[in-house]
KEVEXKE-684588 format. One line per field, with one value per residue (C-alpha): residue in one letter; chain; y, x, z. Coordinates in steps of 0.05 Angstrom, whole numbers, plus 5000, padded with zeros to 4 digits. Layout:
res: [A, ...]
chain: [A, ...]
c2: [Y, ...]
c1: [X, ...]
c3: [Z, ...]
This chain:
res: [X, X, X, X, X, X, X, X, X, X, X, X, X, X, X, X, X, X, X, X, X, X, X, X, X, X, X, X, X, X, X, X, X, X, X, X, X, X, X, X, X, X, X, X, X, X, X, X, X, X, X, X, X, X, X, X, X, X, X, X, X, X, X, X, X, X, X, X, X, X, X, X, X, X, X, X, X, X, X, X, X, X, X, X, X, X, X, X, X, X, X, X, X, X, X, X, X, X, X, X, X, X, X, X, X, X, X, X, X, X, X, X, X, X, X, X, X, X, X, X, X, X, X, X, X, X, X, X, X, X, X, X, X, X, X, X, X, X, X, X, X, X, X, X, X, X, X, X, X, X, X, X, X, X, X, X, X, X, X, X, X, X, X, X, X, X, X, X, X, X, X, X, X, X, X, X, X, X, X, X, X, X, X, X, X, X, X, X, X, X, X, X, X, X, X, X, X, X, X, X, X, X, X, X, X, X, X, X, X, X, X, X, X, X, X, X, X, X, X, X, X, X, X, X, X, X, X, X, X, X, X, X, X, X, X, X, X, X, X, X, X, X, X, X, X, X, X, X, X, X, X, X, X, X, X, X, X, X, X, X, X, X, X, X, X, X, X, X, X, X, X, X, X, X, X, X, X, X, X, X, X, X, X, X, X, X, X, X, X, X, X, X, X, X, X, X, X, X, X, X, X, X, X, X, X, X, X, X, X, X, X, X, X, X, X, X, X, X, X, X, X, X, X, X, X, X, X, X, X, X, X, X, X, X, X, X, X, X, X, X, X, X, X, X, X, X, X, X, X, X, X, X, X, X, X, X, X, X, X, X, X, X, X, X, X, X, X, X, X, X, X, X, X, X, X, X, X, X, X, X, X, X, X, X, X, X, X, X, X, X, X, X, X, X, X, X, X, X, X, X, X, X, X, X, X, X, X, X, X, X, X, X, X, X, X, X, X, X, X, X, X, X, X, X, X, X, X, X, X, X, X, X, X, X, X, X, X, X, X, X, X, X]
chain: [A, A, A, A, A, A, A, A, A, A, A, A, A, A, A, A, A, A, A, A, A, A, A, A, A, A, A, A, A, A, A, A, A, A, A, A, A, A, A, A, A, A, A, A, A, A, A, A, A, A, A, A, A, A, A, A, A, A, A, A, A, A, A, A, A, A, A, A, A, A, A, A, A, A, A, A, A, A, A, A, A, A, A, A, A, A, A, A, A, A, A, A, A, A, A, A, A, A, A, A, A, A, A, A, A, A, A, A, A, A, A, A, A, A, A, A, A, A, A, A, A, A, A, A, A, A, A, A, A, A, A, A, A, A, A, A, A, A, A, A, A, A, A, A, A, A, A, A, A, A, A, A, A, A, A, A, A, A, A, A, A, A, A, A, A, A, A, A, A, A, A, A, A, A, A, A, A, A, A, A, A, A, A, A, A, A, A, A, A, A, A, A, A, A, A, A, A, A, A, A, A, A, A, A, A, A, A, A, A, A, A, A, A, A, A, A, A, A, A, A, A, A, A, A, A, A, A, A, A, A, A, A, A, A, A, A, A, A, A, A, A, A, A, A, A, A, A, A, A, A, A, A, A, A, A, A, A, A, A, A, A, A, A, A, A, A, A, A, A, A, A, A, A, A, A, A, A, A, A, A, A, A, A, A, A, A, A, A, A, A, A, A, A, A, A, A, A, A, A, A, A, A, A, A, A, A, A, A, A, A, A, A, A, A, A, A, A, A, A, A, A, A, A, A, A, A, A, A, A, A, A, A, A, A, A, A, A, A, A, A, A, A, A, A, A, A, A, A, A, A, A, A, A, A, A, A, A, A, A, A, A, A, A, A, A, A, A, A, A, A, A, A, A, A, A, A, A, A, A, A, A, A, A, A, A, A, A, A, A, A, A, A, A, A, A, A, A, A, A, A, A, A, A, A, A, A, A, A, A, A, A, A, A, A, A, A, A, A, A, A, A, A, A, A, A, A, A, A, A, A, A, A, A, A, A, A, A, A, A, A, A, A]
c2: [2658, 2603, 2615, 2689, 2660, 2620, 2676, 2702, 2642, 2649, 2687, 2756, 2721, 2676, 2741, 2773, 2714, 2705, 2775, 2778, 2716, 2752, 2811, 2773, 2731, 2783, 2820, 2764, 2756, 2822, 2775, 2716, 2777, 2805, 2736, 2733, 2802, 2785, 2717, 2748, 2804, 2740, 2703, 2757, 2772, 2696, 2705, 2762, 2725, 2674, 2720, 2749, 2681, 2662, 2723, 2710, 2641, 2663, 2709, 2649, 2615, 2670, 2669, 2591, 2612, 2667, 2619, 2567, 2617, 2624, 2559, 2543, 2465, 2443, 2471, 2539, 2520, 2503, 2575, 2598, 2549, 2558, 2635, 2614, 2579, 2644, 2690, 2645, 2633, 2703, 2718, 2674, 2708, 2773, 2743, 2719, 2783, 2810, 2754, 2793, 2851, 2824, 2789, 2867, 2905, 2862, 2820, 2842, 2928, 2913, 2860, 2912, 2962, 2919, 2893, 2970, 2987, 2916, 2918, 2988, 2988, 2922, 2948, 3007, 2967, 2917, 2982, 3015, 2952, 2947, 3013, 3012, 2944, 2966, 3024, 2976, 2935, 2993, 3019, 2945, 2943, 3007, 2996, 2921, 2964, 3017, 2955, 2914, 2983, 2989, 2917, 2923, 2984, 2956, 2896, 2949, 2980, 2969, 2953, 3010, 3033, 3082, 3034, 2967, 3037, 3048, 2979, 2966, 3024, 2992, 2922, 2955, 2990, 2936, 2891, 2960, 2956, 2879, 2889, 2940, 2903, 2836, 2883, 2916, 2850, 2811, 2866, 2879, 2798, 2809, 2862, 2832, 2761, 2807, 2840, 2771, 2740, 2808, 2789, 2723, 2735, 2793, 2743, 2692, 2738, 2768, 2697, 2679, 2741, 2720, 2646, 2667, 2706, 2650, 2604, 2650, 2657, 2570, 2578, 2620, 2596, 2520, 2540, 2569, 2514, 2464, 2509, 2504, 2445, 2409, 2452, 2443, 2371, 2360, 2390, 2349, 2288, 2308, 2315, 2260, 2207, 2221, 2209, 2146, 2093, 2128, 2140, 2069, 2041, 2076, 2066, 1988, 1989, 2011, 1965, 1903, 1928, 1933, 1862, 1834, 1861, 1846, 1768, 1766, 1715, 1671, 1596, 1572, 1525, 1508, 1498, 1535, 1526, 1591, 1597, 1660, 1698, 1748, 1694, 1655, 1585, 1557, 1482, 1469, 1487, 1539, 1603, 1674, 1733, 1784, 1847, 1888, 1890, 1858, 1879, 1848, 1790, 1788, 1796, 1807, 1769, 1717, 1642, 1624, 1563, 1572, 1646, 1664, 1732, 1733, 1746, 1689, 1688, 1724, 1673, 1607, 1638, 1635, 1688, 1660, 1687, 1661, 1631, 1668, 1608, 1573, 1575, 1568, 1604, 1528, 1536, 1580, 1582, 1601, 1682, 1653, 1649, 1670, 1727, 1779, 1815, 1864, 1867, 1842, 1871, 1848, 1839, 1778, 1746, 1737, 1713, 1657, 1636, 1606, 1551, 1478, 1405, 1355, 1280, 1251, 1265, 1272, 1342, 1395, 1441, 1513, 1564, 1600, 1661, 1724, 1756, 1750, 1818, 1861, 1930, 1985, 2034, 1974, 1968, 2047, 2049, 1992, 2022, 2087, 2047, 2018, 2084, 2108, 2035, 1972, 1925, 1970, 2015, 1995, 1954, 1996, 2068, 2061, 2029, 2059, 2070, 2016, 1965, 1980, 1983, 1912, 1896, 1925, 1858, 1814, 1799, 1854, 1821, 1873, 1918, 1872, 1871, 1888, 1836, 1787, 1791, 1763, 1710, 1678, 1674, 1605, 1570, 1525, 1464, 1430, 1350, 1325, 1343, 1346, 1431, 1434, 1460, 1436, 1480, 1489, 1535, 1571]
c1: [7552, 7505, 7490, 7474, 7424, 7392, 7384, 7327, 7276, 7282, 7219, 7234, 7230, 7282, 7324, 7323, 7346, 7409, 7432, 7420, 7471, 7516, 7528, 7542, 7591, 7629, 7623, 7649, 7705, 7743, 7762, 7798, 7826, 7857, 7886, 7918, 7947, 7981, 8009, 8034, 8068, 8103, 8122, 8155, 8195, 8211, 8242, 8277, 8318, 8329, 8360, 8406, 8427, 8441, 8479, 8524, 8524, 8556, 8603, 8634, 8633, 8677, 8730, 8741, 8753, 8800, 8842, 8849, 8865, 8933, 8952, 9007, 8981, 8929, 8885, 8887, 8845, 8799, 8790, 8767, 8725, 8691, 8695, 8657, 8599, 8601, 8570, 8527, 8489, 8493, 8459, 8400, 8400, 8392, 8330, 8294, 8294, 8261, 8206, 8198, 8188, 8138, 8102, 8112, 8077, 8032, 8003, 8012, 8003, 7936, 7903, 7917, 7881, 7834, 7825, 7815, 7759, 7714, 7679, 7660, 7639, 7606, 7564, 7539, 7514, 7483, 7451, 7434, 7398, 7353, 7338, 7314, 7275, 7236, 7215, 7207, 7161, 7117, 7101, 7083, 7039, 7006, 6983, 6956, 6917, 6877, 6869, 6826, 6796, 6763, 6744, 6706, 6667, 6649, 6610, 6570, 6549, 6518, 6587, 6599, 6648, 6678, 6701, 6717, 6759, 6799, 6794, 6837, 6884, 6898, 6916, 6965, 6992, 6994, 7032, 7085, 7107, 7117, 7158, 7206, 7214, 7228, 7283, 7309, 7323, 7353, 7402, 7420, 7424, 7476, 7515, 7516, 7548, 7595, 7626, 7633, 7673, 7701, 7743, 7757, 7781, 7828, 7857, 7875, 7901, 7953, 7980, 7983, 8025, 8082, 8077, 8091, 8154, 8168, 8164, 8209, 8271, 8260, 8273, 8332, 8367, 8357, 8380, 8447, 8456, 8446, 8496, 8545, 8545, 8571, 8635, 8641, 8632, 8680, 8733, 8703, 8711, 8785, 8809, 8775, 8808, 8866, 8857, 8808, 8860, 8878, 8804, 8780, 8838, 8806, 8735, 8758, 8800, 8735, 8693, 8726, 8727, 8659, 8646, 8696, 8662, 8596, 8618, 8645, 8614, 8629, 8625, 8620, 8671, 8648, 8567, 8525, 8464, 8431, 8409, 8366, 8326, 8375, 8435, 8438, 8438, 8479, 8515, 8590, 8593, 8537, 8545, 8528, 8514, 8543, 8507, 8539, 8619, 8640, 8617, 8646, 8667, 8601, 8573, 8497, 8483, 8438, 8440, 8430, 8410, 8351, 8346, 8344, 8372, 8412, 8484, 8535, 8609, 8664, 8710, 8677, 8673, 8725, 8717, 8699, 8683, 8615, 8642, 8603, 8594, 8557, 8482, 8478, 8512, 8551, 8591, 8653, 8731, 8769, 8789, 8853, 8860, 8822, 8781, 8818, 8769, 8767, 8798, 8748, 8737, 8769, 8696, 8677, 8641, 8711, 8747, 8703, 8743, 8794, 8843, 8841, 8858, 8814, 8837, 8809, 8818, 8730, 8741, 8723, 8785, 8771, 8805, 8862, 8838, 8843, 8834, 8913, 8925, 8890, 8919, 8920, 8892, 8837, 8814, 8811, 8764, 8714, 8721, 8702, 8641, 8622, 8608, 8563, 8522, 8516, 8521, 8577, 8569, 8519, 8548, 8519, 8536, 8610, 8610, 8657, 8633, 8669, 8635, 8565, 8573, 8600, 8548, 8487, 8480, 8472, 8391, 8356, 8352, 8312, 8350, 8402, 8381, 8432, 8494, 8472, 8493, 8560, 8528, 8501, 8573, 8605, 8640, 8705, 8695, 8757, 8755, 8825, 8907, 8907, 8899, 8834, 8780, 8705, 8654, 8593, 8527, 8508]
c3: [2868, 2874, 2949, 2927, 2871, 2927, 2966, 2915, 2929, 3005, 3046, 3084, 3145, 3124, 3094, 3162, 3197, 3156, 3158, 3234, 3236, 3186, 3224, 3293, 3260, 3238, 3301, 3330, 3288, 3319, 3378, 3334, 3285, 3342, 3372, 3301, 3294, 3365, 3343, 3280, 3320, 3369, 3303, 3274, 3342, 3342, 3267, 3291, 3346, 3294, 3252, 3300, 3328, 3253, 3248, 3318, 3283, 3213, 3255, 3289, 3229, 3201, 3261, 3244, 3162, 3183, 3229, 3180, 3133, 3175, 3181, 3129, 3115, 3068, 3115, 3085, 3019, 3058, 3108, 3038, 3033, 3102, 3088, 3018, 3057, 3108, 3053, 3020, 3087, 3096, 3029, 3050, 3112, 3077, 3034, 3101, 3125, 3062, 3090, 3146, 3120, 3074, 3145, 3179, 3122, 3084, 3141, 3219, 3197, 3152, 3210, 3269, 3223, 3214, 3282, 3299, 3246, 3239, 3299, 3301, 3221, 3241, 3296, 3257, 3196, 3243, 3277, 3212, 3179, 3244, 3243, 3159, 3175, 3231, 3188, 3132, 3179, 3201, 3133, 3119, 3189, 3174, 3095, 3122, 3178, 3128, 3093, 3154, 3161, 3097, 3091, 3165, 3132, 3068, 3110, 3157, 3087, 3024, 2974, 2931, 2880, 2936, 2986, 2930, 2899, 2965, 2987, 2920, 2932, 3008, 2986, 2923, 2984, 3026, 2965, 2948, 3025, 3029, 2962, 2987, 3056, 3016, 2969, 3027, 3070, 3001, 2991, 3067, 3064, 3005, 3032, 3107, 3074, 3022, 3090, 3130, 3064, 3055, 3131, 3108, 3040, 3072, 3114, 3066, 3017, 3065, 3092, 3016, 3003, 3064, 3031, 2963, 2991, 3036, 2974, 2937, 2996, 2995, 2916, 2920, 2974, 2939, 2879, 2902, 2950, 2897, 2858, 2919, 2952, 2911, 2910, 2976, 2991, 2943, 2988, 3043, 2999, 2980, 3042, 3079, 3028, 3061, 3132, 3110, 3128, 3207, 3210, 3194, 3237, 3299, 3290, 3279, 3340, 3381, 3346, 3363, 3438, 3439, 3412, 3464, 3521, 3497, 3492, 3552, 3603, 3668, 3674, 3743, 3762, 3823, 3844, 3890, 3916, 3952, 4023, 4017, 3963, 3939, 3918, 3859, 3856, 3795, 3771, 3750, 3683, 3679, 3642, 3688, 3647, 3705, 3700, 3764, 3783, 3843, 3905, 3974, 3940, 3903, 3835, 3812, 3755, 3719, 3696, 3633, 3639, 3698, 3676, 3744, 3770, 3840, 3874, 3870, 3897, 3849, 3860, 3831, 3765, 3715, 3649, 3576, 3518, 3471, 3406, 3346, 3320, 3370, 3375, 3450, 3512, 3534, 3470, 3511, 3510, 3574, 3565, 3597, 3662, 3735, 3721, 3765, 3823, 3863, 3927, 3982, 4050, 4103, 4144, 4185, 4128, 4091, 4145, 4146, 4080, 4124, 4093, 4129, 4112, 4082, 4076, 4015, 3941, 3936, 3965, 3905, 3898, 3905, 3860, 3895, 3937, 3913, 3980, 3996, 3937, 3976, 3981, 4021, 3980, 3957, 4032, 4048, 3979, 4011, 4078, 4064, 4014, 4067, 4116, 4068, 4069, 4102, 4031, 4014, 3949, 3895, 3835, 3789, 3815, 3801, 3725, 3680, 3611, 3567, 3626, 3618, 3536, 3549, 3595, 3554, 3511, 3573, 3587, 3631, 3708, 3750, 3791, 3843, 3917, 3975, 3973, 4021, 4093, 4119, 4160, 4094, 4068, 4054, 4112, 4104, 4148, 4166, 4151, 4135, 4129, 4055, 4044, 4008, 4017, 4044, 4024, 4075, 4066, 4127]
């Protein structure tokens, strides 16, 4: 109301401007009105295939009631309790399409008709106020002419009560056009701004129709799940008391798994210093987070104590497991025994491994080799690995579940390189008749 009350102090010229605007607004409104109407149409088709996928939904529902209905266990109070929770949903199911219908006929039928009507209606106004104002404008044009007219006269000649008579008649003229053309333009101004709110006020009031039936389906179906719910959890809640104890038992069983593997951890027993890039160099005694499984007598993995990524040979590790209440990774217990490996292939970079004497008690002692278990079925595995690439198959490619959950708590190393080439395996040098072993870097 106030911008209409403004309206009263502004100039014709000013009037005219606003209702110009008013009109192409609205005009182009149709295009937006039309986008809408569309939309709604695609929202409402979306709803539908809700509602029949709820339905195929509740129908499933159903066949799971009706077969625990037929089993003769304590199962059966609970098919009527499934077949309980069938027909609530359905109920609400039944109220949201009652939304739709409300979205069909109160909002997507009255914006197509409107999409239809506006722009012609709004092109004929527009049309029909030029038409009145140019009219309006003449008239105005014409008394202000006469006027000039007179006035020219009445300085050729002596003034007299003739032409001051007209002269007065012309500018009363002149002031009765201007006042109609300032009246016409204020209520065209009026009516144009009345038809532009008239569009936006239709609009709102139709979406606020489909939310207040949208609020009222979110009402019911509350209150009668806030009514039911309860009901049914307590069956839930009756029934799951009983099983608590085998439950619990299981999901402790897996529990402690996953805390074993993720403390497990290698301690080198033997040290190795690395003669290219890709291996790992590492002390007696340090701990190796392994991140990959063996591969070729090879495991990708990283020190803890350099924090240093690389590959380092299976067989100078021996498994531990972290003590929780240590505060650092050198606080370990033996898992008991020689970590078992693998099988390795039987390539020339393992044959290398070779057993010879060494005379004096200095030598370090190697841990027994673990290449003697191979297997037949172990060396057609790696052979046919080893087809498909030269470093044999990647460590990570063939981790079984349960080994990467006990690997995920291990720090990140970036992705392993290719196990290093044969050549760059140890050598066993022999020095004396005792049966040890001399380790020697290539």
């Amino acid at each position: 109301m106030e911008k209409l009350k403004e309206l009263d102090a502004k100039t014709e010229e000013e009037l005219h401007n606003i209702t110009i605007l008013a009109y192409q607004n609205t005009i182009n409104l149709s295009p937006a009105l039309k986008e809408l109407a569309v939309n709604a149409k695609s929202y409402f088709r979306s709803l539908q295939n809700a509602q029949q996928a709820a339905s195929l939904f509740y129908d499933s529902l159903a066949k799971v009631s009706q077969m625990a209905l037929l089993s003769k266990g304590t199962a059966h109070s609970l098919g009527d309790t499934i077949g309980d929770v069938v027909a609530v949903n359905r109920k609400m199911a039944a109220r949201q399409l009652e939304v739709l219908n409300y979205l069909q006929r109160d909002l997507i039928t009255p914006l197509e008709q409107l999409v239809e009507s506006n722009l012609p209606s709004m092109k004929s106004l527009q049309k029909s106020y030029s038409q009145e104002n140019k009219i309006k404008m003449e008239l105005v044009d014409k008394a202000k002419g006469e006027l000039l007219k007179v006035r020219k006269k009445s300085q050729r000649k002596k003034p007299t009560e003739k032409y001051e008579e007209k002269e007065r008649q012309c500018q009363e003229q002149v002031q009765s056009s201007q006042n109609e053309l300032h009246e016409f333009r204020l209520t065209s101004c009026r009516k144009a701004l009345s038809e532009e709110k008239k569009r936006y006020c239709f609009v709102l009031d139709r979406t606020n129709i489909f939310a207040k039936s949208t609020m009222e389906s979110f009402e019911y179906n509350s209150q009668i799940l806030s009514q039911k719910l309860p009901v049914w959890l307590s069956f839930v809640k009756r029934n799951g008391d009983q099983e608590s104890g085998v439950n619990g038992s299981i999901m402790n069983l897996g529990n402690e798994k996953l805390e074993t593997n993720d403390r497990i951890k290698l301690m080198a027993k033997f040290a190795h210093s690395a003669v290219e890039p890709s291996q790992l160099s590492f002390g007696e005694g340090d701990i190796i987070h392994p991140v990959s499984e063996v591969v070729s007598g090879w495991q990708y993995g990283e020190n803890s104590k350099t924090s240093k990524c690389g590959w380092f040979p299976a067989a100078y590790m021996e498994q531990v497991l972290a003590v929780p209440t240590g505060s650092t990774v050198s606080q370990t217990l033996p898992a008991g025994g020689v970590h078992s490996r693998p099988a390795l292939e039987n390539n020339m970079g393992h044959r290398l491994l070779r057993r010879h004497v060494s005379d004096g008690s200095e030598s370090p002692q190697l841990p027994p080799t673990d290449y003697e278990s191979l297997n037949k079925g172990d060396n057609e595995q790696a052979a046919t690995s080893n087809m498909s690439s030269p470093f044999g198959r990647d460590p990570f490619s063939a981790q079984s579940p349960s080994k990467k959950a006990g690997l995920s708590s291990t720090p990140m190393c970036p992705p392993p390189p290719p196990p290093p080439l044969p050549q760059t395996l140890p050598r066993i040098k022999e020095v004396a008749p005792d049966h040890r072993w001399v380790i020697l870097q290539c």
